[in-house]
N, C-alpha and C positions, 0 to 999 in steps of 0.2 A: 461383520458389521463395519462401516467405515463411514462415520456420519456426516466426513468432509464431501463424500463424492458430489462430483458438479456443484459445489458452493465455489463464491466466487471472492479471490481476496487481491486486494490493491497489494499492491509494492511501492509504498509509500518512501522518497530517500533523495537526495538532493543530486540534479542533475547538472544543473547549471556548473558548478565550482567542482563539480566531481572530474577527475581525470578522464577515466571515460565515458563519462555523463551519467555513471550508475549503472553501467550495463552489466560488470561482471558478477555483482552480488546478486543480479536479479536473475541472470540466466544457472545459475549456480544453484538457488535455493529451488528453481522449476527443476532442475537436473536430480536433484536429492530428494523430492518428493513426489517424484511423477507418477510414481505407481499409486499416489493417495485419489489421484481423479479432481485434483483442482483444477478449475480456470483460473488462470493465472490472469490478472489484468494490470498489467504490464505499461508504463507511459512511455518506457523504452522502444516499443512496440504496440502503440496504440494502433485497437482494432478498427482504425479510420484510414479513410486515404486522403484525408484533406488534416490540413493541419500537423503535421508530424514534426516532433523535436527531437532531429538528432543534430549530428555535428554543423553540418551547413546551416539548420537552421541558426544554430547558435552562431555562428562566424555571423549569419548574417542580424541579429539581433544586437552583436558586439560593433559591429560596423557601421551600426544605424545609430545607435546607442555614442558613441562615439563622436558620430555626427552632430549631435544632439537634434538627432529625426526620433523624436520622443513619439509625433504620432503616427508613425509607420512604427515604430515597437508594438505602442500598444495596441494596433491595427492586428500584430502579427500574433503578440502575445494572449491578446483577451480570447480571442476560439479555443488557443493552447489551452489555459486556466477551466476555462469553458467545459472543454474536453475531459481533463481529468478532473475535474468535483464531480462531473458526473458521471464516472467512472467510481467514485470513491463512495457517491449515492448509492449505484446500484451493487456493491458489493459488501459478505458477507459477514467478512474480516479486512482486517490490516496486519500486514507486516511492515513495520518502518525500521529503518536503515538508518540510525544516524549518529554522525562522527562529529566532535564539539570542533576540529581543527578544518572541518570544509564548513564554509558558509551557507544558509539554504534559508529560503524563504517560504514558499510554495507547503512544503511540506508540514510546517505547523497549520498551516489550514486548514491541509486536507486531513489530520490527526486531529481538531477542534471539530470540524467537521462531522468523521465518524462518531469524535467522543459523544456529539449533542444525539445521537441515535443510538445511543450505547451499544456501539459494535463492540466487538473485541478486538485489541489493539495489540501486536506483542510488538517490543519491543528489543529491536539487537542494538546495543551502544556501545561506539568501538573501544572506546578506553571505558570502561566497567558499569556497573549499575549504582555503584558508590560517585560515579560523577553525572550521573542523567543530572538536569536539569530541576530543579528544587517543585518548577511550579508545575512539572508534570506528576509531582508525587502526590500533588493537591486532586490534581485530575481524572488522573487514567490509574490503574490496577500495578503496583507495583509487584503483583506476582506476574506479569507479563512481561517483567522486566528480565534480559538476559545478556548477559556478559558475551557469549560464545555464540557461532552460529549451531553447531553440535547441540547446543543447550533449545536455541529454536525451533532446530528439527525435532527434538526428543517431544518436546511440548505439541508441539503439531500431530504428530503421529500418536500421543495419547491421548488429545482429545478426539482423533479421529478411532481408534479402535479400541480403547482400552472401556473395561466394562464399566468400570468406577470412575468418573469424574466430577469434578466439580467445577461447576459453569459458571462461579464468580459473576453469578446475578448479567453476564453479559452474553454467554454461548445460549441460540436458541437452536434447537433444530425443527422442522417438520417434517410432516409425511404428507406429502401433496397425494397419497392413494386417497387420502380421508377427504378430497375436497369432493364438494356437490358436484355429480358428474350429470351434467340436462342432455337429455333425449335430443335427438332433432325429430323436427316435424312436432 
């Protein structure tokens, strides 16, 4: 049994002020769980060809920014935002990524966001689960809270095959065999 198969989870985590815009913790944690059958939905690798944020786009959002061509930012930026909330919409979970010493914006959004649809949320926080942020203990599931990434995979991999779990009122799963199947004709 493997309840994750084909469910689909964000990679929630600050791109902007990230060194390499966030790319290696997201291809990392797809590297370490690949045999679970996740779609991975990646802003790293958004499944678009219009709109894409990788380095260029940012030099060029820096340069505009700079400028202050405020509305060529937010010309470039609003599809970007666009893009991933609804990405963050259609998926099943979240994995967020987040370090108190890189800046990020974006990301508590799209972490409000899922919380208002009670996804499940984990969280990896790079200096410990004793420094998350106060008002997400108000919010989100502080057993989804995890120091390590070792700690996130182990979580992942037991809600996906372990027989006993407990879904902390947020892990749904279905069985689409049970939906109403109509004839044609």
């Amino acid at each position: 049994m493997n309840r994750l198969k084909h469910s689909r989870c964000y990679l929630a985590g600050c791109m902007e002020n990230a060194t390499d815009l966030g790319v290696s913790w997201r291809i990392k944690i797809q590297q370490e769980l690949s045999d679970l059958g996740i779609v991975w939905l990646d802003p790293t690798q958004k499944p678009s060809v219009q709109h894409v944020e990788d380095e260029n786009t940012i030099k060029l959002l820096n340069q505009l920014r700079s400028e202050s061509d405020y509305d060529s930012v937010s010309e470039v930026m609003k599809p970007i935002r666009s893009i991933d909330l609804r990405l963050v919409d259609i998926s099943d979970f979240l994995v967020v990524h987040l370090d108190k010493t890189i800046l990020t914006h974006g990301t508590y959004e799209e972490i409000f966001l899922a919380n208002r649809s009670k996804k499940p949320i984990i969280v990896h926080h790079e200096q410990g689960k004793n420094q998350i942020g106060l008002w997400f203990f108000g919010a989100l599931l502080h057993e989804m809270f995890f120091e390590t990434w070792d700690e996130v995979y182990t979580y992942i991999r037991h809600i996906a095959i372990d027989s006993n779990i407990n879904s902390l009122g947020r892990w749904k799963f279905f069985d689409f065999n049970l939906c109403r199947k109509v004839k044609n004709g």
